[in-house]
C-alpha positions in Angstrom: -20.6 -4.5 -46.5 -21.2 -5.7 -42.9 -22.6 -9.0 -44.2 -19.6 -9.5 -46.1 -17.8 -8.4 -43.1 -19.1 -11.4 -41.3 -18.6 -13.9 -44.1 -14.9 -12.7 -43.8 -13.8 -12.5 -40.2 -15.1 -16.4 -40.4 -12.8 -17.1 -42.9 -10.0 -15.6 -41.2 -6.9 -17.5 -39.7 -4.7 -17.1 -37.0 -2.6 -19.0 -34.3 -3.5 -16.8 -31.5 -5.9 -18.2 -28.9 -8.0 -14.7 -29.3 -9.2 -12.4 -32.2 -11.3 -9.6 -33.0 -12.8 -7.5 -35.8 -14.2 -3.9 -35.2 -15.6 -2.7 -38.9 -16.8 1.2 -38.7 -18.5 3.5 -41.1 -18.8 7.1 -40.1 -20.1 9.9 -42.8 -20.7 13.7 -41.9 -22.6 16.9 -43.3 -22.4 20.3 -42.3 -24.5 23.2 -43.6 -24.0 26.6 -42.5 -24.8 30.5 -43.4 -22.9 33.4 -42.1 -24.5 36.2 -42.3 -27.7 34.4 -44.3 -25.5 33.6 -47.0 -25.0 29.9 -47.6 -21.4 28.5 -47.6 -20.7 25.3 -49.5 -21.3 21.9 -47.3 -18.9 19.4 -46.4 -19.7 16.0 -46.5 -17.3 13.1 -45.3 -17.5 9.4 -45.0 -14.7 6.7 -43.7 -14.6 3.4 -43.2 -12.3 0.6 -42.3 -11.9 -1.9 -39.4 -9.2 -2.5 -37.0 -8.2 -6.4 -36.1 -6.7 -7.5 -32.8 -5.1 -10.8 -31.5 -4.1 -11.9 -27.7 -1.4 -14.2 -28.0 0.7 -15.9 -25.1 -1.0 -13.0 -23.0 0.4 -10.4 -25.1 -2.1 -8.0 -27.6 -1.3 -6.4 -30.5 -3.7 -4.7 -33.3 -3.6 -3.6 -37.3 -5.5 -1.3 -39.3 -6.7 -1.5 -42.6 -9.4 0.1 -45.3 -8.9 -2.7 -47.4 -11.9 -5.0 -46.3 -11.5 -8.0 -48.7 -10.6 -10.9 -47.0 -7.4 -10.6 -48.2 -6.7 -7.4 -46.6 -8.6 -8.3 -44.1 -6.3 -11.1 -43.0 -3.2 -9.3 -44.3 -4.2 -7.1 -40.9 -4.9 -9.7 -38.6 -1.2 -11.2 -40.0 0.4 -8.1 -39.1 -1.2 -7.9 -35.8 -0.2 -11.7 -35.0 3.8 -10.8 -36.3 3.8 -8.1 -34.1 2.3 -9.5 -30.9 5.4 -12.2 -31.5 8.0 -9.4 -31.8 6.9 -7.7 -28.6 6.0 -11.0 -26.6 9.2 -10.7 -25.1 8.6 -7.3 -23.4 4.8 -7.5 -22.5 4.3 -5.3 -19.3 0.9 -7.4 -18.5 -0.1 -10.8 -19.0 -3.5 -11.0 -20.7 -4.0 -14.9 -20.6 -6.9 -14.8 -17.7 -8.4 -11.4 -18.9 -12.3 -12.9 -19.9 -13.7 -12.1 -23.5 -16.8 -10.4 -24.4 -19.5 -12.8 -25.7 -22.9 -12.8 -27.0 -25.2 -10.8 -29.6 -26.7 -7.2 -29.2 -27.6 -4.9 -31.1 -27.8 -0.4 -30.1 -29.6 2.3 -32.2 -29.7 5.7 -31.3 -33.6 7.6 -31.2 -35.5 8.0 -34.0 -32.7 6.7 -36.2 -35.0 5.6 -38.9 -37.1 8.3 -38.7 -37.1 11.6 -41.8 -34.4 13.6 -41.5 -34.5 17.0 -43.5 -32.5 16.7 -47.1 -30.1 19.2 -47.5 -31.9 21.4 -49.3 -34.6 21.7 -46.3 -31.5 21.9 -43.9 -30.6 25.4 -46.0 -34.0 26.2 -45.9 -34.8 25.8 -42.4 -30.9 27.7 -41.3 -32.4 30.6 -44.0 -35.3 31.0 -41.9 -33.6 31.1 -38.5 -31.2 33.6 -39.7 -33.5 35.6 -40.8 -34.7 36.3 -37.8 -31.5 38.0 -36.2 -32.9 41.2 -35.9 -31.3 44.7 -38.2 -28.5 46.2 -36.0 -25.7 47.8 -37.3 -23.8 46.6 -34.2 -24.2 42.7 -35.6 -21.2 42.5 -37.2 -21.5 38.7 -37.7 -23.8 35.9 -37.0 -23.5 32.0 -38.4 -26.5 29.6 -38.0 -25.0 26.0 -38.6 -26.7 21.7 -38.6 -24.1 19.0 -38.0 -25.0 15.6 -38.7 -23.0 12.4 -38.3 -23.6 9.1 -38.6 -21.5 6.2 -37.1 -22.4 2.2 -37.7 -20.0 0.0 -36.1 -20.3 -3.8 -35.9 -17.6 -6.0 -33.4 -16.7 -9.8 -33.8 -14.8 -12.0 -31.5 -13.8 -15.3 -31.4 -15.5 -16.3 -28.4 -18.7 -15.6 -30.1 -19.4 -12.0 -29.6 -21.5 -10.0 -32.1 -22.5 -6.4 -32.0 -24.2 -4.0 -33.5 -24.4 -0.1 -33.1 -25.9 2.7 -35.0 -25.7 5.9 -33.8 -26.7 9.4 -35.3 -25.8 12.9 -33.4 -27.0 16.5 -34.7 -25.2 19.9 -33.4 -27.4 22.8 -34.4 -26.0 25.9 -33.2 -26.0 29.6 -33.5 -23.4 32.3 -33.1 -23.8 36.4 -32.8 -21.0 39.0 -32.2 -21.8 42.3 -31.4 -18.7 45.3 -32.1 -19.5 49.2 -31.2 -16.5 50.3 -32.3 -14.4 49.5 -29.3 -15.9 46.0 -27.5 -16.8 43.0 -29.1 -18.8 40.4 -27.6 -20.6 37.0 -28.8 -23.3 34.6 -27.7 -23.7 31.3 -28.8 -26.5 28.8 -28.4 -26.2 25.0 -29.2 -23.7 23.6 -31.6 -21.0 21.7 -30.6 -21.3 21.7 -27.1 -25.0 20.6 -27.1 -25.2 17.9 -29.6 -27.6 14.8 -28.9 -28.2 11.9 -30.8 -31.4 11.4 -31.9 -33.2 12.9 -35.5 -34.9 15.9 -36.3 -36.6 16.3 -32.5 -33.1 17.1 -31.4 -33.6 21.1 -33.0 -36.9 20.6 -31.7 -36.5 19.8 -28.5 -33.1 22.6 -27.8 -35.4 25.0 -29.4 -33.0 26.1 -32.0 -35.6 27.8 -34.3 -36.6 30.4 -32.2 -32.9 30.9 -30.0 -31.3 33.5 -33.2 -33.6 36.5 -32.2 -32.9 35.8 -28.2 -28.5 35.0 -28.9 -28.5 38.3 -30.5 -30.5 40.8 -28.1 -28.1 39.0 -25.6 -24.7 39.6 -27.6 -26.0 43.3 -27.4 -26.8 43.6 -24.0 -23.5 42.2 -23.5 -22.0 45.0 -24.7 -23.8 47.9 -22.9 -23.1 45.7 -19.4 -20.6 46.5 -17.2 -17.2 43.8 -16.3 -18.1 41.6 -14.1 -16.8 42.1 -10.4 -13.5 40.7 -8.9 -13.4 38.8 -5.5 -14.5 35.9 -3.5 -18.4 35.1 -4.2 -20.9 32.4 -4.5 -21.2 31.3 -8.0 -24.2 29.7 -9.9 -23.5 27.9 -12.5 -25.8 26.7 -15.7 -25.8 23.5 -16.8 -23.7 24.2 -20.3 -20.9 25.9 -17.6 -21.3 22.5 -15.5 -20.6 20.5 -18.7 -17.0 21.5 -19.2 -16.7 21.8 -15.3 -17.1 18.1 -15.3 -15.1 17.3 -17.8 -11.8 18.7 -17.0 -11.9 18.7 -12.7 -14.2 14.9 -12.5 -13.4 13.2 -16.3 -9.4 13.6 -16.8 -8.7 13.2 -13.3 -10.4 10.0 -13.1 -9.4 8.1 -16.1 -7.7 5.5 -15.0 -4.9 5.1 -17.7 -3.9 8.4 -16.3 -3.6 8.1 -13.3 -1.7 4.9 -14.3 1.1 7.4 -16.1 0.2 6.3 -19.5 -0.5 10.1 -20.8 1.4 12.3 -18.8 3.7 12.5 -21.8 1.3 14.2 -23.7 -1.9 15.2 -21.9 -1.1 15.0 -18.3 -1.3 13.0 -15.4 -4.1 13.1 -12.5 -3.9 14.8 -8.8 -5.8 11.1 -8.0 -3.9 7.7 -7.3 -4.7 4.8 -7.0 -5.1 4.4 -3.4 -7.5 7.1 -3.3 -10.5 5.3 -4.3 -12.8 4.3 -1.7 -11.2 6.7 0.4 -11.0 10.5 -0.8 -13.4 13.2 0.3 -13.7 13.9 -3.7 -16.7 16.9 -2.9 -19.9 17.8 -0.4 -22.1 14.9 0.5 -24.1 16.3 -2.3 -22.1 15.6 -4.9 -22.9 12.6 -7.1 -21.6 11.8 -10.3 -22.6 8.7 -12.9 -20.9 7.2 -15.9 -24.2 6.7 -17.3 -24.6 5.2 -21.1 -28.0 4.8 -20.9 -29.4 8.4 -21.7 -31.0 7.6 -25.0 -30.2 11.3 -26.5 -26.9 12.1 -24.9 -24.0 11.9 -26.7 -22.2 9.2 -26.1 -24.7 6.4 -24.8 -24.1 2.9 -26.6 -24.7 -0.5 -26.1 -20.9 -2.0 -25.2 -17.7 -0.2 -25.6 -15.3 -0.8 -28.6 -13.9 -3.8 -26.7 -17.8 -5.3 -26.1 -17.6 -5.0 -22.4 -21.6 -4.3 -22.4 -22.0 -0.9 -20.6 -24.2 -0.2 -17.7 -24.7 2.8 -15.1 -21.9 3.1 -12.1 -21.3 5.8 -9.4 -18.0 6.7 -9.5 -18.7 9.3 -6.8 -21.7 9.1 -4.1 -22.2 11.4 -1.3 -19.0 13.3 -2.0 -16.9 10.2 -1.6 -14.8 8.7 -4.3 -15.3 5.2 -5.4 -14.9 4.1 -9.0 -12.3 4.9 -12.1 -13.0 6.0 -15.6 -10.8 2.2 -16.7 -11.8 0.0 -18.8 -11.1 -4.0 -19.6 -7.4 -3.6 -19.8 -7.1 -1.0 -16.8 -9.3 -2.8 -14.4 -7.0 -5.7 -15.3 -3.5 -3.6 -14.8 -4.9 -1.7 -12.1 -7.1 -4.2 -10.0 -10.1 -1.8 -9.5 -13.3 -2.1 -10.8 -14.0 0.3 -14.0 -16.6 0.7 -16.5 -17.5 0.2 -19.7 -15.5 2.8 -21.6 -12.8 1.5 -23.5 -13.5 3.8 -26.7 -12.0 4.7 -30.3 -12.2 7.4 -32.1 -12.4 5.7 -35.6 -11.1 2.4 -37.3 -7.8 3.3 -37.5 -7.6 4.3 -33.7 -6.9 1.1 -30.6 -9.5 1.7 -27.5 -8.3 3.4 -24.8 -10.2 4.8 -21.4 -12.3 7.8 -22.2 -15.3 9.8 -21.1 -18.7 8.6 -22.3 -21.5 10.1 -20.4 -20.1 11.5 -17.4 -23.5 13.3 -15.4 -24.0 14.8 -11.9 -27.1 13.5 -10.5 -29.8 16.0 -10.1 -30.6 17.3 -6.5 -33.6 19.1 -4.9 -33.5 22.0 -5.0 -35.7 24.8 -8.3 -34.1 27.8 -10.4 -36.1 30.2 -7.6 -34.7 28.4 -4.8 -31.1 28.3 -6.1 -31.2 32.1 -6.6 -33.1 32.9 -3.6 -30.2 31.1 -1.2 -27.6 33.2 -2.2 -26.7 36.7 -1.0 -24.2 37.8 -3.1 -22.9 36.0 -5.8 -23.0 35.8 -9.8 -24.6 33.1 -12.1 -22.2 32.0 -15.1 -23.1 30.3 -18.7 -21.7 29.1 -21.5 -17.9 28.6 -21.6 -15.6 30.7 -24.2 -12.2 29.7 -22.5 -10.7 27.1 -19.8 -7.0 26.1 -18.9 -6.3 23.4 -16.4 -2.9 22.0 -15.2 -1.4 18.8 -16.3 -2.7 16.8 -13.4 -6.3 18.4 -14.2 -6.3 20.4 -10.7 -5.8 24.1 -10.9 -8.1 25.4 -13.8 -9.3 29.0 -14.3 -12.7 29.1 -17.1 -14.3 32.1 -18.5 -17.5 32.4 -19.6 -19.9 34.2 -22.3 -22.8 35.5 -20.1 -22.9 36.5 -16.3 -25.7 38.2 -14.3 -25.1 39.2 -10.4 -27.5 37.8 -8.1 -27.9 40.6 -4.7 -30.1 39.5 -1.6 -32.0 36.3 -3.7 -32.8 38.0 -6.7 -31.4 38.0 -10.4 -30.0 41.2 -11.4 -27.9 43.4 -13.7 -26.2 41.2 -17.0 -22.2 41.4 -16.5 -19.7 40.6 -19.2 -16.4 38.9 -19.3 -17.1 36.7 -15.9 -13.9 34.5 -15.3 -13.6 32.3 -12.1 -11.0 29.8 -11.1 -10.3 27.2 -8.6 -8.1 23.8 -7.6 -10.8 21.0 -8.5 -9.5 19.5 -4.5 -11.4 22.2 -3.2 -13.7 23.4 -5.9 -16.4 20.3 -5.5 -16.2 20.7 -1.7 -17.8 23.7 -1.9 -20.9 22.6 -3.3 -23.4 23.9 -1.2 -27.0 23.5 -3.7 -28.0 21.7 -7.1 -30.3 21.7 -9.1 -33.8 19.2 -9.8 -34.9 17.9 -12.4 -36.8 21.3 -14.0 -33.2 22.5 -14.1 -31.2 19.6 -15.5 -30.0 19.7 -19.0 -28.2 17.3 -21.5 -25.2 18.5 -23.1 -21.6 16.8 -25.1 -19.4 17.8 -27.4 -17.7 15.7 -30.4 -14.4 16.9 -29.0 -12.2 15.6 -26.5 -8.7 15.0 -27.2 -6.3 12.4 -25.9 -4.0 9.5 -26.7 -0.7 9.4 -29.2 -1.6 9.4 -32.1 -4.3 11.9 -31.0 -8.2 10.6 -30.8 -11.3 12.9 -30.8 -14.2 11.3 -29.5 -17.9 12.2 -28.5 -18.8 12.6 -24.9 -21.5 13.7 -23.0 -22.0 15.7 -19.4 -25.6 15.9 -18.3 -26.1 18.1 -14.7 -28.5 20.5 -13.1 -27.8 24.4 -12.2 -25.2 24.0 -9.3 -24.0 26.3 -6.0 -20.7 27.0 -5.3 -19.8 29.1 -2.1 -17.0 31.4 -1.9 -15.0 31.0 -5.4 -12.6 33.4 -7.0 -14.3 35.4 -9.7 -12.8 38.3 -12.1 -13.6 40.5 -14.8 -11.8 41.6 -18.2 -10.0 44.6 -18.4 -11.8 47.9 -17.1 
């Protein structure tokens, strides 16, 4: 089908100075047990391919899933037709904005390697269920393997050919704990730690031996007191820092934003335009990379789904804030320089800016010496809840599993630890993070945005970070 792909987009015809072809194939399985039964998989696969044209500095774009060259062109017709009918009202001219060009080619680890059948996937979930232990007090428990595979080839008239072929797996695990009155549960994995890669993805999260552990800690959640209310220092894991970036670093600095085209629908941005280069965005020891080159993160590719080739930028160094989350279009609109990440969700979907991997650079400081500089405070893991404003500044999360720390030393497990904070003055209080020993890779296959809505796959990689001084609560006593 992509050969044929090829064959066709040659054959095509249009009057517009610029055209493209983005063909995509995406399929999906997902096993899972509740309770060590098996429920029946699902199993999905799409495909179509999306045609643009730049015409008298105006773009426009089709969709189809009929990929003969007739339907082909009958999309590349309809994107022509309507790049005339809107010519008139063009907000930008695109006539100087430069075209991708030339041939690569981007395969995600150990793509070609053995992959367990379906069968062994039930097998091997089987197995790891089994070994939640027998407590009357485990009311439920699911033990889960995602796997998706995306293939995606982009043509251009100016010459520009590109492969990608990416597969991500999501194993995760889920226990609740209920004594009659409480109910608590403890996840590992899944959907918030997916990776590309193979079979060494379960390997390396160590997802057959985390069911017994999830499970002693759903109970212990439920004998623990609430955690404490009040201003604290806060130590957060690496699966907390994920969605910490995300929502306070991510939305605020994509740049289509903060350019007003989503505040209809998911907000605007407490950054502006003038702010880069100049705002105090954390402490000097905050440092934050778009970063597509982590072979097993979650969203690392070759070039984005405009082929701008993609390649590691700072967009915050020492505190200080100096690049957007824009792609092509938006460096063009905007004038700043961006990055790679002009993404899709699927076929049917235009590119717009969005996340890729979004990481905070490790620092230099071990688990022992985190803990052992702070008084009083309370480490915080896993996320279970989050809210943010529309401008993606005041945000209150919650989280799964808390323990206090008192005079440098890990103590008693609390449940129900909240905190919240305005992300202005949240990354300014980062006084410690994390080395290497403590940095993890995390990402999730969902992050919403854009009308109609698009999904995508983005990853956050960080150490174990410090916060002084933020606002922590409990649940109800």
């Amino acid at each position: 089908m992509f050969e044929r792909a090829r064959q066709n987009f040659a054959a095509l015809t249009t009057r517009a100075g610029f055209h493209s072809l983005r063909l995509v194939r995406q399929t999906g399985e997902h096993c899972m047990l509740r309770r060590g039964i098996a429920e029946p998989p699902s199993l999905t696969q799409d495909m179509g391919a999306m045609l643009s044209v730049r015409l008298d500095g105006v773009e426009a774009y089709a969709a189809t899933s009929d990929l003969s060259l007739a339907g082909l062109q009958g999309a590349l017709d309809s994107a022509e037709a309507l790049a005339r009918r809107i010519a008139a009202h063009g907000l930008v001219d695109l006539r100087g904005l430069e075209s991708p060009t030339g041939h690569a080619r981007y395969e995600s680890p150990g793509l070609h390697g053995h992959f367990p059948g379906l069968a062994e996937r039930f097998a091997l979930l089987a197995e790891v269920s089994a070994t939640v232990p027998a407590d009357s007090r485990l009311v439920n428990w699911i033990v889960y393997l995602d796997h998706q595979r995306h293939e995606q080839l982009y043509l251009n008239s100016a010459g520009a050919e590109q492969w990608q072929a990416l597969r991500f797996v999501y194993p995760g695990i889920n226990v609740t704990a209920f004594d009659g009155g409480d109910s608590q549960t403890r996840s590992f994995g899944g959907f918030g730690s997916g990776q590309q890669g193979g079979a060494e993805v379960m390997a390396r999260l160590g997802f057959a031996g985390a069911a017994s552990r999830v499970a002693d800690e759903a109970l212990q959640l439920l004998l623990a007191p609430n955690a404490p209310s009040g201003a604290t220092d806060l130590l957060l894991m690496p699966d907390q820092m994920m969605l910490q970036i995300h929502e306070s670093i991510g939305h605020p600095l994509e740049l289509d934003r903060i350019l007003g085209d989503e505040r209809n629908y998911a907000g605007t941005s407490f950054i502006g335009l003038e702010d880069f280069g100049r705002y105090q965005y954390g402490s000097p020891l905050l440092n934050i990379s778009f970063d597509p080159g982590i072979p097993e993160e979650l969203a690392s590719y070759g070039h984005d789904d405009e082929g701008q080739p993609a390649q590691k930028e700072f967009l915050i160094r020492d505190g200080l804030l100096l690049r957007p989350l824009g792609g092509a279009l938006s460096q063009w609109r905007s004038g700043l320089p961006g990055v790679a990440n002009s993404r899709a969700c699927n076929w049917n979907r235009p590119p717009i800016d969005r996340m890729a991997n979004l990481n905070l650079e490790p620092g230099d400081r071990t688990m022992a010496q985190l803990v052992g500089g702070i008084e009083r405070g309370i480490l915080m893991s896993s996320n279970r809840s989050w809210s943010i404003d529309d401008a993606r500044n005041k945000f209150q999360f919650g989280c799964e599993w808390g323990r206090l720390i008192e005079d440098g030393e890990l103590r008693g497990v609390v449940k129900n630890p909240n905190y919240r904070g305005v992300s202005a003055n949240f990354w300014r209080s980062l006084a410690a993070v994390g080395d290497a020993s403590t940095f993890e890779v995390h990402g999730t296959p969902y992050c919403g945005k854009g009308e109609p809505n698009q999904v995508v796959r983005v990853g956050h990689a960080s150490p174990a970070c410090v916060f002084r001084q933020v606002e922590v609560f409990g649940g109800a006593a």
